[in-house]
C-alpha positions in Angstrom: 71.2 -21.9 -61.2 74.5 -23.7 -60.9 76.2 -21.0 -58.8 72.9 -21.1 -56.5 73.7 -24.8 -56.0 77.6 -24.3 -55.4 76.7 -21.6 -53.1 74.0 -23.7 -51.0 76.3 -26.6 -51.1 79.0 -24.7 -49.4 77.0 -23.4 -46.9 75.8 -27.0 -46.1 79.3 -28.2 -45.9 80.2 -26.0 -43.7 77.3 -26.4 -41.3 78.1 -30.2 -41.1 81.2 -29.5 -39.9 80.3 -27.2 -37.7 77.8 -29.8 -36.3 80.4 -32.3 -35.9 82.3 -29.8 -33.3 78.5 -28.8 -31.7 78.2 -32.0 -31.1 81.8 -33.3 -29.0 80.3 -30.2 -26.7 76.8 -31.7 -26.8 78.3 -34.7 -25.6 80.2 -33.4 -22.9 77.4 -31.2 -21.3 75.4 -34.4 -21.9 78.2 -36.2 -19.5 78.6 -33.3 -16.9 74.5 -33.4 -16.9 75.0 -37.2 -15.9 77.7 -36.5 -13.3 75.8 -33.6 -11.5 72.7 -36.4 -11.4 75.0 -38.8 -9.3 74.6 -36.1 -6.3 71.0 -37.5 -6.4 72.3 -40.8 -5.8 74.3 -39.9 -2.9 77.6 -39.9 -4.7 79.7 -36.2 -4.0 81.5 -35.5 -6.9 82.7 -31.5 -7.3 82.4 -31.4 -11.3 84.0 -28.1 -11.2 87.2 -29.8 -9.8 87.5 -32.4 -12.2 86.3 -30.3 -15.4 89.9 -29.6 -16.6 90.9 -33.6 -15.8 87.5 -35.2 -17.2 87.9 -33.1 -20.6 90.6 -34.1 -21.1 90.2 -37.9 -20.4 87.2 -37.7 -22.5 89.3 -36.5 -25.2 92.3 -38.8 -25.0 89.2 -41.0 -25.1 87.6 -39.9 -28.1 91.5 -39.9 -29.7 91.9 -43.7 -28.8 88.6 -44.6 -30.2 89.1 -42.8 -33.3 92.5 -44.5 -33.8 91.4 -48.0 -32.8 88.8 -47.4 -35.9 91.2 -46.7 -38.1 93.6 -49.7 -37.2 90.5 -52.0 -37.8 90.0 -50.9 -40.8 86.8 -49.2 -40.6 87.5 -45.7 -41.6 88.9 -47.4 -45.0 85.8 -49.5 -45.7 83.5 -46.3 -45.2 85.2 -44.0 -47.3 85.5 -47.2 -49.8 81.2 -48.2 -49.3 80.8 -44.6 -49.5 82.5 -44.2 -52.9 81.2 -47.1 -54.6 77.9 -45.2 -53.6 78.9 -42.1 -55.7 78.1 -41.6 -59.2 80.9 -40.1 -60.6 83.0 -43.3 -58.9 80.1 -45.5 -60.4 81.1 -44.2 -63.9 85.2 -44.1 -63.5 84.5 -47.9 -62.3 82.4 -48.8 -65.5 85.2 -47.3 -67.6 88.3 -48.8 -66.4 86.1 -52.2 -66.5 86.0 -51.0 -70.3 89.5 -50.5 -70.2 90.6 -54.0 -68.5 88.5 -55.7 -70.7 90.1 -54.3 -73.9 93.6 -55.0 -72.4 92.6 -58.2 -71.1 93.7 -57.1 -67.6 91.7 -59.3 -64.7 91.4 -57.1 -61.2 93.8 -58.7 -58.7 91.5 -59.8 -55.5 89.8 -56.1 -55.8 86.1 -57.0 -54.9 84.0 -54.1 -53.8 82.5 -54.1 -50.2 79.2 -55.0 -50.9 80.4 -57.8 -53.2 79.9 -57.2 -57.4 81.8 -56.0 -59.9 85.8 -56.0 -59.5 87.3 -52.5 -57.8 90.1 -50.9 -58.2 91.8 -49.6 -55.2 94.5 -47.7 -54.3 97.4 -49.7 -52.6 97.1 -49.7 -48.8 99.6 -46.9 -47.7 101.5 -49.1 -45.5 102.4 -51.2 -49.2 103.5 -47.6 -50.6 
């Protein structure tokens, strides 16, 4: 049964990735379907001109956005809400509360994201 698991998990895995690519080129048909409308509106715009140029804009754009996210501090706080979310993070974090409390030890300013129970994080790589 467990290798049935395993095996579907991996095959969900992979389609989730898969979707993630499907959909960038959802989203750019999606944009070339909005630009070919515009000819309704009187505006003259050879898409097949501009393809190479608007692809690539769109994924310098895509780049920029991605990184502006990750300067905020966004990506961080996912993965970090996402974790405290897990089980298997859930336990580590009741155990090393175990562990503090037998040493004494007091979390430094390490509050989870949706405020209870003291975190433990990894330092911020720009501290490493």
């Amino acid at each position: 049964m467990e290798r049935i698991k395993r095996l579907m998990m991996g095959i969900k895995t992979r389609i989730q990735r898969a979707n993630t690519w499907l959909s960038l080129f959802n989203s750019a048909m999606i944009f070339f379907l909005f630009l070919s409308k515009l000819k309704d509106f009187g505006y003259n715009i050879d898409i097949g001109q501009w393809f190479l140029l608007l692809l690539i804009a769109g994924a310098l754009m895509l780049v920029l956005i991605g990184w502006v996210e990750d300067k905020l501090g966004f990506w961080r706080l996912e993965l970090k809400m996402i974790g405290e979310r897990s089980p298997y993070f859930k336990d580590i974090m009741r155990k090393l509360s175990r562990i503090e409390e037998k040493l004494g030890i007091e979390s430094e300013n390490n509050t989870s994201a949706v405020g209870h129970k003291p975190l433990v994080v990894a330092p911020d790589d720009k501290q490493a």
